[in-house]
C-alpha positions, 0 to 999 in steps of 0.5 A, a space after each residue: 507526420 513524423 518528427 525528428 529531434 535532436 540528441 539533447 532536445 527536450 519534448 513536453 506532451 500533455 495528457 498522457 493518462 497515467 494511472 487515471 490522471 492526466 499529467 504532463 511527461 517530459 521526453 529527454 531525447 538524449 536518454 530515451 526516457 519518459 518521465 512524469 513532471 515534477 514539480 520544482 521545490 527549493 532547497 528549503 522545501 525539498 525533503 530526503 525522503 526513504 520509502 521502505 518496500 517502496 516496490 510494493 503496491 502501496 509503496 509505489 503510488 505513494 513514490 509517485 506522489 512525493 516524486 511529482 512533489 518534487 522532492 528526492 526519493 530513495 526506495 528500498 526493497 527487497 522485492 519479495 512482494 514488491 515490483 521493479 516495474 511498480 517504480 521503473 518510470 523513474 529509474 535514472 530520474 535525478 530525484 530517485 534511487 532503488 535500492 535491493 535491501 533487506 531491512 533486517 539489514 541495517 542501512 546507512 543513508 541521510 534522510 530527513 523522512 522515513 515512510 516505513 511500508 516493508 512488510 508483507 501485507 497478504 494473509 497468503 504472504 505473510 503466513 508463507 513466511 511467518 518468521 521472515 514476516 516477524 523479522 521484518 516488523 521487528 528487526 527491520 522496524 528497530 533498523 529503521 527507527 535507528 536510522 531515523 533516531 540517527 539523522 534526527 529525522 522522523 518515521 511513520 510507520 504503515 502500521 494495520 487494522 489487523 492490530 486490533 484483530 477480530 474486534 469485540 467493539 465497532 467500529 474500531 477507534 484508535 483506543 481500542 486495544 485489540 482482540 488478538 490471537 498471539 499463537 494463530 496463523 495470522 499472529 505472525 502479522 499482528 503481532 508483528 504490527 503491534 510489537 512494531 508500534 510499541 517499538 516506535 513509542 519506546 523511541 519517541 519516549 526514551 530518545 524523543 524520536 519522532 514517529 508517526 503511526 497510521 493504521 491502515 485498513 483495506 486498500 485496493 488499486 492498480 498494482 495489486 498482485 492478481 494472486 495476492 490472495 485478498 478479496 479484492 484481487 480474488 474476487 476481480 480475478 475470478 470474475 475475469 476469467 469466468 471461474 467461481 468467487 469463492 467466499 469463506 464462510 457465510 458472506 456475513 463478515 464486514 470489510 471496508 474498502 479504500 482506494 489507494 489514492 485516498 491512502 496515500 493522501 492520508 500517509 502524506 497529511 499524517 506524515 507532515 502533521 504534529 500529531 504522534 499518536 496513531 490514526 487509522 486511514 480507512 473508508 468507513 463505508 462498511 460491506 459484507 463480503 457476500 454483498 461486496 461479491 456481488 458489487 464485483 460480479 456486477 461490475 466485471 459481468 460475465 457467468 460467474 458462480 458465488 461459491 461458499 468454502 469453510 471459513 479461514 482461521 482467525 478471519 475478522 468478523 468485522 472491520 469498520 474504522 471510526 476515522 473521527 481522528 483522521 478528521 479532525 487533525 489531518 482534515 482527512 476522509 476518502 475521496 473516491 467512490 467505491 465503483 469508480 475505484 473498482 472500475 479503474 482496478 479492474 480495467 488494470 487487471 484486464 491489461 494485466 491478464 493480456 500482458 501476461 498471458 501475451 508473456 505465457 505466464 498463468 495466475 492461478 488463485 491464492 487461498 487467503 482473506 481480507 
């Protein structure tokens, strides 16, 4: 049966899977444009909120949630890592607005919160452009704290576990200060990191402005770069397409996973909490990189091969959170399971590959790390 509506009718449809949940969107007949169903927050509650490289694949999850939330959401990106298509489902929505700016470049907006993502993230995108990496964690972190400094507002920083390097205790808490090489490839994102925390603390103690710090550690999910050169995207990406998983030394090197979900919820619990020192927002379950090959092989199937390469400059032996802080103030953990989260990124690469080999474009394999 067809159905025929009017200019200025308005559609609700349930169950409409969207990104593995199942929600309610409302059609606006007059626009032609679906969106997801926020929730109706009153002034009071309602909060201005700025979400730096909100495009990205971190970033855009993270819009999804404050958007459904209800409260009024501005992306700023510059789109060097980051995607219009992560957050084109709520262009023209009356809560959203997408801005293409640079951070380095001061910004001039009213906000209550700051969720300060920009940055490159992967190992092969932040060493393609080192200085543009130093730039943005320096430069566009002080712009930001500015901002925020000026509408009296408060500022969480996406800060990382690359901050304490190739560690010399495990797991890594929040005290540990860090095993860092200053002058390797991947200075360029440490470093910048953790120039970026002391800069948010020189706020907070010289102005009193408010930050947050949360240190993230691996996270995968939908809208992940197929090249993005990580073990997660590399490892499905090559499974996918029957080509060897390449592993950088010996396999023995440890890593955590997260799903994205599970860090989102956690940047949102630290945002609106009291606490102002830096927590780390990690799943502790602990993999090496040989056996975490193996759980991918498993799940995606196909004839595969292991393959070992020299190992990368500068790559973390191991990397395990101790998440006891994110426990007792936030009353965070992880959530979701490793192959149920797996399971649904890859399910996202597979339609990815089809979309783009439907387009006539072709990934091919970034050399990178965890």
């Amino acid at each position: 049966m067809v159905m025929e509506y009017r200019s200025g009718d308005r559609v609700v449809i349930d169950d409409i899977l969207s990104d593995n949940i199942y929600t309610r969107v409302v059609i606006d007949i007059q626009e032609q444009k679906v969106y997801p169903e926020v929730a109706f927050l009153n002034v009071k509650d309602r909060k201005r909120i700025l979400i730096t490289g909100g495009a990205g694949f971190v970033g855009s999850h993270l819009v999804d949630r404050l958007m459904m939330e209800g409260h009024e959401v501005t992306v700023v990106d510059n789109f060097f890592t980051g995607r219009k298509r992560n957050v084109e489902h709520w262009i023209g929505h009356e809560n959203f607005e997408l801005l293409n700016h640079d951070v380095i470049n001061p910004l001039f907006i009213e906000v209550d919160q700051v969720y300060h993502l920009a940055s490159p993230a992967s190992p092969p995108n932040y060493m393609y452009n080192p200085v543009k990496t130093i730039k943005t964690n320096t430069i566009g972190t002080n712009n930001m704290l500015g901002l925020t400094k000026r509408v009296r507002g408060r500022l969480l920083l996406a800060s990382t576990s690359e901050v304490y390097g190739d560690p010399e205790i495990h797991p890594q808490n929040e005290d540990y200060w860090g095993h860092v090489n200053p002058i390797g490839p991947r200075a360029c994102y440490d470093e910048g990191k953790r120039v970026a925390e002391t800069m948010c603390y020189a706020y907070h103690r010289q102005d009193g402005t408010e930050i947050r710090v949360a240190r993230i550690f691996n996270t995968f999910g939908p809208r992940m770069h197929l090249n993005d050169g990580r073990v997660v995207s590399n490892f499905i990406l090559q499974s996918l397409q029957d080509k060897p998983i390449t592993i950088y030394g010996e396999g023995k090197q440890t890593r955590s996973f997260q799903y994205v979900s599970d860090l989102v919820d956690g940047l949102i619990r630290l945002m609106n909490s009291n606490y102002s020192m830096p927590v780390n927002i990690g799943n502790p379950d602990e993999y090496t990189i040989g056996d975490f090959a193996k759980i991918i092989k498993g799940l995606v199937g196909g004839n595969s091969k292991i393959v070992k390469k020299p190992p990368m400059t500068d790559d973390p032996r191991k990397r395990k959170p101790d998440i006891t802080r994110a426990k007792n103030i936030l009353g965070w953990s992880p959530k979701v399971q490793l192959e149920v989260g797996l399971n649904r990124t890859i399910e996202y690469f597979k339609n990815e590959l089809r979309r783009t080999t439907l387009d006539g474009r072709h990934f091919t394999k970034l050399p990178g790390g965890a």
